[in-house]
C-alpha positions as CSV (number, residue, x, y, z in Angstrom):
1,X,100.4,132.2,156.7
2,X,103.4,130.4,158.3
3,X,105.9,132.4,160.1
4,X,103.9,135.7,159.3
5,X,101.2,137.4,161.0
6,X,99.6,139.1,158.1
7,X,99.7,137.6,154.6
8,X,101.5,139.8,151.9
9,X,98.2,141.0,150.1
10,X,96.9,141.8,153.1
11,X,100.1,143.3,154.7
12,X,100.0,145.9,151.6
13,X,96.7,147.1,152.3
14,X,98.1,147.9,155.9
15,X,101.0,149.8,154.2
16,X,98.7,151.8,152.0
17,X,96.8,153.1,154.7
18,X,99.6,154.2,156.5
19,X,100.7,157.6,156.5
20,X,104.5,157.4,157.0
21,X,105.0,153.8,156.2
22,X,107.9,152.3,154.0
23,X,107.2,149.0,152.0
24,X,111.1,147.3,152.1
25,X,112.0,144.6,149.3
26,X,115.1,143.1,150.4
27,X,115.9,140.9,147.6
28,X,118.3,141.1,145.4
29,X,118.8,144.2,143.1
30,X,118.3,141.4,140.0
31,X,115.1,140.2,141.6
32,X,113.6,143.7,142.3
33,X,114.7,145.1,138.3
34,X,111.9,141.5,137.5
35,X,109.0,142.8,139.6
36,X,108.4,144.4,142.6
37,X,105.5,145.7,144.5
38,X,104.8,149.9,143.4
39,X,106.0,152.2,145.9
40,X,108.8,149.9,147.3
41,X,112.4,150.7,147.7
42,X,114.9,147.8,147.1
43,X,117.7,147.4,149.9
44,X,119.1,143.9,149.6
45,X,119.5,141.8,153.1
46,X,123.0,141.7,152.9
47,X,122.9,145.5,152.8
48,X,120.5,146.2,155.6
49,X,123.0,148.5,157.4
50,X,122.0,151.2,154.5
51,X,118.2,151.2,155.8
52,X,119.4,154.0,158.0
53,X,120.5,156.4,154.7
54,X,116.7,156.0,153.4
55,X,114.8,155.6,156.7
56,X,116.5,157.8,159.4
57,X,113.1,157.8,162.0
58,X,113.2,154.4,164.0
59,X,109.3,154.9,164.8
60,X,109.1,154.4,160.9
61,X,106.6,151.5,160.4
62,X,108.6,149.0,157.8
63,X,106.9,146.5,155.5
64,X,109.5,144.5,154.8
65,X,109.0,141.1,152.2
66,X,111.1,139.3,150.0
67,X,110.7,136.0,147.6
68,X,108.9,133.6,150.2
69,X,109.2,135.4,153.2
70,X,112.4,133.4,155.1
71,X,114.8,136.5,154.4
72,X,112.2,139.4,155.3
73,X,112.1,137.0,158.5
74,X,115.8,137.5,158.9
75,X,115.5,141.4,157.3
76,X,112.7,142.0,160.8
77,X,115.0,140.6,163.3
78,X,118.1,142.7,162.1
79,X,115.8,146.0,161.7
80,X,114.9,145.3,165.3
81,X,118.0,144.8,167.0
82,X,118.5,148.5,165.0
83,X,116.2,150.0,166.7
84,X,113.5,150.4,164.4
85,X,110.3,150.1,166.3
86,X,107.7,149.2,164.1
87,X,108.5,146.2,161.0
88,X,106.5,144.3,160.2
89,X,107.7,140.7,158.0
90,X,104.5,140.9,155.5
91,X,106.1,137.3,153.2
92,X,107.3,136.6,149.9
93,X,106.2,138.4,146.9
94,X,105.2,134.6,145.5
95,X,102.2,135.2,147.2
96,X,101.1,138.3,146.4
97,X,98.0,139.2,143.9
98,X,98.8,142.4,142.6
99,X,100.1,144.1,139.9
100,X,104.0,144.2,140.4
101,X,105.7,146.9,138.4
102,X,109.3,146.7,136.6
């Protein structure tokens, strides 16, 4: 598990069972059109600052993962010094088992 304190698999599972969560890819808009987890909205790291047009509520709990995990690391730190409360860095989609959709 590395850097993260849930593994991506397990880290989706968490998201499903919440009720107001948000599952964030923040790789790039090429990389998300590839694959992507269902249910997860695509803002890119460099374009972070637009989190606050999609998620306005800062006690929003945030999933965020990317290709290994090293920019959702980056992604959580940002979305904290914002202000959001709750994010959690769940790793690279590498890792994860399920069925990704296009």
């Amino acid at each position: 598990m590395g850097l993260f304190s849930i593994d991506i698999d397990a880290g989706v599972a968490v998201y499903q069972m919440s009720k107001k969560g948000v599952l964030v890819d923040v790789r790039t808009k090429a990389e998300y059109e590839r694959g992507h987890i269902p249910e997860s909205i695509n803002i890119e790291l460099e374009h972070l600052d637009k989190i606050l047009e999609k998620v306005p509520d800062k006690d929003t709990p945030l999933f965020v993962y990317c290709r290994s995990g090293r920019r959702s690391a980056r992604a959580k730190s940002s979305l904290k010094r914002a202000g959001y409360r709750d994010v959690t860095n769940i790793g690279g989609i590498v890792n994860y088992h399920g069925t990704l959709e296009k």
